[in-house]
C-alpha positions in Angstrom: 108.0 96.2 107.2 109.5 99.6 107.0 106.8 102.4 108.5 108.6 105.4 107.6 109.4 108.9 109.5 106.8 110.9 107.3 103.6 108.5 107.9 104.4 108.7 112.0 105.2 112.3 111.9 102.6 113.3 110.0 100.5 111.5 112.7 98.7 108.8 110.0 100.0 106.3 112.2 100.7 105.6 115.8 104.3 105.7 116.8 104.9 101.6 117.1 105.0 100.1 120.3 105.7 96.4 121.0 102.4 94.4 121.8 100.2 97.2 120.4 98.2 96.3 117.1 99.7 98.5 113.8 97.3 99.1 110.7 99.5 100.1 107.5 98.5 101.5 105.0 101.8 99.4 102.4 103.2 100.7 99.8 105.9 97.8 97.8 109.5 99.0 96.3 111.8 96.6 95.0 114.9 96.8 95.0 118.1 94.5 94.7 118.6 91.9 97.4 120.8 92.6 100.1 121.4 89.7 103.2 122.8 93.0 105.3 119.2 94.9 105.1 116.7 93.8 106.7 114.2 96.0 105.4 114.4 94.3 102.3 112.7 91.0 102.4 111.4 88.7 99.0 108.0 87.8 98.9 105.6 85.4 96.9 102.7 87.6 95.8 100.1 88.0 93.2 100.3 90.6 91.0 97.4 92.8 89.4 96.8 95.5 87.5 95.5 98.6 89.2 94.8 100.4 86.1 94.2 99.9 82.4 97.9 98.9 81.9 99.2 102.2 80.6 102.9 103.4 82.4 102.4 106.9 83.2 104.8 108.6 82.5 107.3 110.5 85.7 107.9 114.0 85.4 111.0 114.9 86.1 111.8 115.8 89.7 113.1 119.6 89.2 114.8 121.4 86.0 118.2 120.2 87.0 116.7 116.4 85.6 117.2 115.4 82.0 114.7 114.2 80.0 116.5 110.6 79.8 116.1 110.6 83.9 112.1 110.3 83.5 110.5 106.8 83.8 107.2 105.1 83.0 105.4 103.4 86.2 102.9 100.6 86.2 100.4 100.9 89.1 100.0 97.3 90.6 98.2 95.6 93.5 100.0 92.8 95.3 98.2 90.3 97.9 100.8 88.5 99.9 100.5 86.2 102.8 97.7 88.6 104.9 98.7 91.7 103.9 98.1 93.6 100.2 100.7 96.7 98.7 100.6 99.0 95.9 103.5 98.9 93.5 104.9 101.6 91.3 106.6 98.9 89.4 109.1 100.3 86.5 108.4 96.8 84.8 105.0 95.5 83.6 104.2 92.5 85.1 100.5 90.3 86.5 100.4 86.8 88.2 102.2 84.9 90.8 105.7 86.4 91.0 108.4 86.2 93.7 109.8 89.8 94.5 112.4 91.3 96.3 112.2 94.6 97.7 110.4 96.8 100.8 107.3 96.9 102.3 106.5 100.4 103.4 104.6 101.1 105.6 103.5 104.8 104.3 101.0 107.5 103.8 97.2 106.3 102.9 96.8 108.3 99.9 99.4 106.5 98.0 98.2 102.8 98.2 95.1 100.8 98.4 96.8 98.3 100.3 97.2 97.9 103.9 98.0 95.4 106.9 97.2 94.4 110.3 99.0 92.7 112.8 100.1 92.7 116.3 103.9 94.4 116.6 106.6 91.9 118.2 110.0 94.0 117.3 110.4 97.5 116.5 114.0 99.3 115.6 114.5 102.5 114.5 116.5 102.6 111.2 119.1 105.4 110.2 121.4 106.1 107.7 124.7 108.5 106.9 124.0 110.7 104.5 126.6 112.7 102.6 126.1 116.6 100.9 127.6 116.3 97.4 127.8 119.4 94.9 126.7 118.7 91.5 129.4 116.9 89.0 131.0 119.1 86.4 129.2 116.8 83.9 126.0 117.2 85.0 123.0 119.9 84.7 122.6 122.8 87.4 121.2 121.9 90.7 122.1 122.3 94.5 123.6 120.5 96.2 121.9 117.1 97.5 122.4 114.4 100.7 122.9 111.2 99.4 123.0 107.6 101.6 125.8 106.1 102.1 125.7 102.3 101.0 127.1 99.9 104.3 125.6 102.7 106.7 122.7 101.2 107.5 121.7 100.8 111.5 119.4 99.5 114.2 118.5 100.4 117.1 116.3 98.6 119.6 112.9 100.1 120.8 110.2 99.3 122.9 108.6 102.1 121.6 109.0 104.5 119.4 108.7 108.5 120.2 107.6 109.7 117.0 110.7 111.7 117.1 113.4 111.1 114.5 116.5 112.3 114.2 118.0 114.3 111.0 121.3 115.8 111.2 121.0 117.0 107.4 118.6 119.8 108.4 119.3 122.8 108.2 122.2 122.7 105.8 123.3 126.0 105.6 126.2 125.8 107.7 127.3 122.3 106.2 130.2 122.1 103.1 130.2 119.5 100.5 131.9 116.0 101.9 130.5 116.0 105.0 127.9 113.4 106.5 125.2 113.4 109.0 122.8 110.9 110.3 119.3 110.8 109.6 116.6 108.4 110.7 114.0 107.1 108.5 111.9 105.1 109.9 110.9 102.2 112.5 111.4 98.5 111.4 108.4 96.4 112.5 107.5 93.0 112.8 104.3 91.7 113.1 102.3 88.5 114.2 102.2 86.6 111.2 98.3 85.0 112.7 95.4 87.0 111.9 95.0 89.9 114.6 92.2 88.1 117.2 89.9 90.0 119.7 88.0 88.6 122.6 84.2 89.1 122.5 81.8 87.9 125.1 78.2 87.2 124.2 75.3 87.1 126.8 73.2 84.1 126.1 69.6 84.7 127.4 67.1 81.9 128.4 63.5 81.9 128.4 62.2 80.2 131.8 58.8 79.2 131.0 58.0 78.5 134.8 58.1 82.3 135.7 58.4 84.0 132.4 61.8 85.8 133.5 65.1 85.9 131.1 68.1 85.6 133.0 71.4 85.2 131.8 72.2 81.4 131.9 75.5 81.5 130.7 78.4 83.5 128.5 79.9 82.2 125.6 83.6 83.4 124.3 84.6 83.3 120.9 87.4 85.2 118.7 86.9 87.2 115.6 
């Protein structure tokens, strides 16, 4: 699970720390598999619809998009193996599938699913980004950072700070061709059991001899 930069920073969620209990709120993204990403994982799931089955329709991201760069998105609700995700899926589907993709862990307002689980591994993921001007082809706009595919890394944490790094900012002084490195997030895995607590419950027992209550004994259990 991928809890990204924006949900720590904007302090929705606790920086990860290994041993400590994470709730997510999850968002789902597919994608295409890679074996060199880790943050993309394929999951068995079922699939339902969040809505009355109508794509809305994306505007597009700034004037510099054309009209052909817009996309319709089905809002979904996936229940995997003790977790649930909402997915802006480009493709209408409902059932039992098996996807590929991310799960995000991202800001609360975007999903109605979520997870909880104790936090076993945590590494800070970043990528190298590249500034590229606009092709001659294409419509006005600035210029934009865009990954680099390969440049993917990891780094170990027992914690995280809640501090990422981003070379892309600010860019005023950069030219086009250049690349920075920019951290997006913390890679988490959880317990895979359902998150247990120890409780203790006093046990009281009526002594008819004296009429006292005293506890007798305690009793532990997990919920």
């Amino acid at each position: 699970m991928l809890v990204t930069e924006l949900a720590i920073g904007d302090g929705e969620v606790a920086p990860p720390e290994v041993g400590d209990i994470g709730r997510y709120a999850l968002l789902f993204a597919e994608t295409l598999p890679d074996e060199t990403d880790p943050t993309i994982v394929t999951v068995d799931v079922d699939v339902e619809p969040l809505d009355d089955g109508i794509p809305l329709f994306q505007p597009a991201a700034s004037a510099g998009f054309r009209e052909e760069e817009r996309w319709g998105e089905w809002r979904l609700f996936l229940r995997g193996d003790g977790w649930t995700a909402t997915w802006y899926s480009r493709r209408p589907t409902i059932g039992r599938q098996r996807l590929t993709g991310r799960v995000i862990g991202d800001l609360g307002y975007a999903t109605t699913g979520s997870v909880t689980g104790r936090i076993l591994r945590a590494r800070i993921v970043s990528d190298t980004y590249r500034l590229v001007e606009q092709f001659p082809t294409e419509p006005p706009r600035p210029p934009r950072w865009v990954p680099l595919p390969g440049t993917r890394r990891f780094r170990e944490v027992q914690a995280a700070t809640g501090v990422f790094r981003d070379d892309t900012r600010p860019p005023a002084h950069l030219s086009a061709g250049e690349d920075r490195t920019r951290e997006c997030g913390v890679l988490v895995v959880k317990g895979t059991k359902p998150v247990r607590r120890r409780v203790t419950h006093a046990v009281h027992r009526l002594q008819p001899t004296t009429g006292n209550c005293r506890t007798c004994r305690h009793s532990r259990g997990w919920w």
